[in-house]
N, C-alpha and C positions, 0 to 999 in steps of 0.2 A: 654526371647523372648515373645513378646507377641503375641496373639492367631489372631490378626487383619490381615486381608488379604489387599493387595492393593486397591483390587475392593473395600471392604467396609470402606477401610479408605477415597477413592474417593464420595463413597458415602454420609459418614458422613460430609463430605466436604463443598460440595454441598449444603446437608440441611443448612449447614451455612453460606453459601455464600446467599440461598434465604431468611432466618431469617433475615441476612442483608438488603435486600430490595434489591441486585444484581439482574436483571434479562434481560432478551435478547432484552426488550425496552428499556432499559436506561444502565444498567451496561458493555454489552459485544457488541462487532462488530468490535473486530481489534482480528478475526481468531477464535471465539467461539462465538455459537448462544444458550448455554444455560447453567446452573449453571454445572450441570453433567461434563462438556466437559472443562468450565474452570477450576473447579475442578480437574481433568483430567490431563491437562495441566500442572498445580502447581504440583500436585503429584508427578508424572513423575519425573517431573523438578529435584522436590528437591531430591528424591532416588537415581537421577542420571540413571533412565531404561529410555530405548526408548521410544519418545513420541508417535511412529504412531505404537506401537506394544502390547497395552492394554489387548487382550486376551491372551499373551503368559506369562505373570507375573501377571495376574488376583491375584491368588491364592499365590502369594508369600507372605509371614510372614512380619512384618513389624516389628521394633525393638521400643521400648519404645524411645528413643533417636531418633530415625526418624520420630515418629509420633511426639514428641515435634516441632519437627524442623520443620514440615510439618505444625504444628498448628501454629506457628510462623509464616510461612508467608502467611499462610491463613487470619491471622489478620492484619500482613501487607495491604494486598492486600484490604481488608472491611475500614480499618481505613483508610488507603491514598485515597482510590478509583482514585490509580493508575492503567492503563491500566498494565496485566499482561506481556507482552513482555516487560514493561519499569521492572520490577522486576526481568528477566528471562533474560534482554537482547538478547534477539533472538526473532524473528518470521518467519515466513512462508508462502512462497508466491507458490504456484506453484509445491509443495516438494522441495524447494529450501531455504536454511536457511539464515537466514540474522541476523545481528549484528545492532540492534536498541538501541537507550537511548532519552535520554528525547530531545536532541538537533533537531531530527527528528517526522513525523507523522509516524504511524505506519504502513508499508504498508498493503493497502490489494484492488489496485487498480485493476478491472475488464477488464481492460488492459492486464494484467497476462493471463487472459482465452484465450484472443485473439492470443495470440502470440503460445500459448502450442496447440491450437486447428487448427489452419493454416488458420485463419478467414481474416486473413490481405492477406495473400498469393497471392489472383490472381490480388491484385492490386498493385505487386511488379514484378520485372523482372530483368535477369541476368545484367541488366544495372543498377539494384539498388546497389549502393555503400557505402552513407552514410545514416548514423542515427542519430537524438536526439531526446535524452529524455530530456526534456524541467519541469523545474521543478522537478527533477529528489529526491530530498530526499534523501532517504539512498542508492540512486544509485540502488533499487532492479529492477526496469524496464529494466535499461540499460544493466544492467548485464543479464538477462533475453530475452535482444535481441539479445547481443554479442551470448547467448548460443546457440540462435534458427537462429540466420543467421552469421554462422563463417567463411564468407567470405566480410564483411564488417566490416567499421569501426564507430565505436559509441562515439559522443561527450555526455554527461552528463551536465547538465546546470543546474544552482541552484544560484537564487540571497543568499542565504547565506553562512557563508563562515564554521557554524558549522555544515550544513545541508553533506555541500561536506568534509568534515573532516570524520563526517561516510557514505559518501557512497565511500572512498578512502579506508576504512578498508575494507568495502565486494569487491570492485576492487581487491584489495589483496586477501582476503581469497580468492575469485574464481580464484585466477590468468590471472586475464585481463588486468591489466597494460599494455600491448602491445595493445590492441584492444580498450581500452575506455580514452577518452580524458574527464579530468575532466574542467569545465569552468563556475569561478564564472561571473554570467552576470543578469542585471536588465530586464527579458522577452529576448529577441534575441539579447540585445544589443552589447554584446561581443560577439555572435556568428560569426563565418565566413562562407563565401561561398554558398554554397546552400545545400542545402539537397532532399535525395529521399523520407525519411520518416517521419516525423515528429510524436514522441509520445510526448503526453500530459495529465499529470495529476492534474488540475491547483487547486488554491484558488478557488474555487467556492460558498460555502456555504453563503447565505443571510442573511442579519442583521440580521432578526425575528429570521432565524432557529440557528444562531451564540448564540444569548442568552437564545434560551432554551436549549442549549448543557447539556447533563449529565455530571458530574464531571469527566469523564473517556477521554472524549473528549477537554474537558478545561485543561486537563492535556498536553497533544501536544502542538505546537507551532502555536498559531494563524493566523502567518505571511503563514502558508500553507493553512490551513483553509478556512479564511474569505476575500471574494470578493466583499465587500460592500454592499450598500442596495440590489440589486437585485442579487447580486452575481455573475456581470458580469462584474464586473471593469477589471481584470488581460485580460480577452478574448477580451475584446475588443480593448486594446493596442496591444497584440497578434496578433489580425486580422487585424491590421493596419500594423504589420511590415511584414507579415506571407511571404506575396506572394513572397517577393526579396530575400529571404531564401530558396524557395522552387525551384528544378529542375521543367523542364517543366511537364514531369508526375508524377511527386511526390503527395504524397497523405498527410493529417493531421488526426492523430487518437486524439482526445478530449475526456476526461471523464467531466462531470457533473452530475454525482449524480443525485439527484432527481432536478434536474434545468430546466428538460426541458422546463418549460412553459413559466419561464423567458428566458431560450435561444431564445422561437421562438418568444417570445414578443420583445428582443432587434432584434435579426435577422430576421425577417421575408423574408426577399431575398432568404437567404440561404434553399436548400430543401435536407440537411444531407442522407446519409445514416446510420440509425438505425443497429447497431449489434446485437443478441440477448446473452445477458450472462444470467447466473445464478441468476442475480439481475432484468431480463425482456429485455426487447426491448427500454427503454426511457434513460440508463446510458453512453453508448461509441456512438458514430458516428464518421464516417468516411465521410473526406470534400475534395473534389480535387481540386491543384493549377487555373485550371481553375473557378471552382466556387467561390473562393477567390476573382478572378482578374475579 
């Protein structure tokens, strides 16, 4: 047995992940903001202990054979400068575990905050019935609305057809089949009917910032990503079809990342309401049918 504790196998980790040149501007931001944490993360992973429970196996003994394995894919992870949920298959949204791979972006849409903190809440009512998540990926939104309003029904939309293949596994693992209608569609095209809610997490990201992406980033699927020069192509056909989708008081929640200036440079009309998450006050806005129309 060897004398290495988990903590400072996590530590040793680390050091090697920043030796690599990993670090929280370019290497990590799909669920880890620093080498300690993805570190962390991989550890965990690979010993098979709890990921959110670090102080209580601190001090466990680590096996010569587990620490090889642990350094195995710690080189993994430096060499590919594959994001770590594509090597873990899982990430984490909300304390909510989801089944990610390469076919998907990884979640970690500020969308999530809104819905766990009841930030959307008074601009809903016992008359709010449906839901889509528009752009949906590995389906973690959706399933993350089903959880937070279980008496409505949630369609899932995704112009890809590998994108809905994994969020049809997390439908199943959570057992929502009854509650989430999956629907491959190009923007609303195949959607029907109308909606009280519209989430969205679209393509937004700008030429410029598209090609200076870290290797971690390039590693996801582009088609989610990249929204043209100013990063406003997907929203703007969005905004074109939005209104005949939406119930009369239905609301549209939109992420855009760091877009905003391009949002208000293409929209200037529109005068959003700003959420505040975790990430600031310029990432989520929230738009009503009326302002649409």
């Amino acid at each position: 047995m060897s004398s290495v504790n988990v903590e400072t196998l996590i530590e040793s980790m680390a050091a090697r992940l920043e030796a690599a040149g990993l670090t929280a501007l370019d290497g990590f931001g799909h669920g880890t903001q620093s080498a300690f944490d993805e570190a962390a993360w991989l550890v965990l992973w690979r010993l098979g202990l709890p990921l959110d429970d670090l102080d209580n196996v601190a001090e466990r003994l680590v096996t010569d054979d587990e620490t090889t394995q642990v350094e195995a894919l710690i080189e993994q992870r430096i060499s590919t400068r594959q994001p770590a949920a594509y090597l873990t298959k899982e990430a984490w949204l909300q304390g909510v575990p989801f089944y990610v791979d390469e076919r998907v972006i990884i979640p970690r849409s500020f969308i999530a905050e809104l819905l766990a903190d009841g930030s959307i809440d008074p601009w809903l009512s016992e008359d709010t019935a449906r839901v889509l998540d528009l752009c949906t990926g590995n389906g973690s939104l959706a399933v993350l609305a089903a959880m937070t309003y279980p008496d409505v029904a949630v369609d899932a939309a995704d112009i890809s057809p590998d994108a809905l293949a994994v969020a049809r596994i997390n439908v199943e693992r959570h057992a929502l089949t009854d509650r989430i209608t999956l629907i491959e569609s190009d923007g609303l095209a195949a959607c029907q009917g109308k909606y009280d809610l519209i989430l969205c997490n679209p393509p937004y990201v700008n030429a410029g910032s598209m090609a200076a992406l870290p290797a971690e980033f390039r590693a996801e699927p582009s088609l989610a990503l990249a929204g043209g020069e100013d990063g406003m192509d997907f929203i703007r056909a969005f905004f074109n079809d939005a209104v005949q989708h939406l119930s009369e008081n239905a609301v549209l929640v939109l992420e855009i990342g760091n877009e905003r200036e391009n949002f208000e440079r293409a929209f200037p009309q529109l005068q959003p309401l700003w959420f505040e998450t975790s990430a600031g006050s310029d990432q989520v806005m929230l738009i009503t049918r009326q302002q649409l129309a």
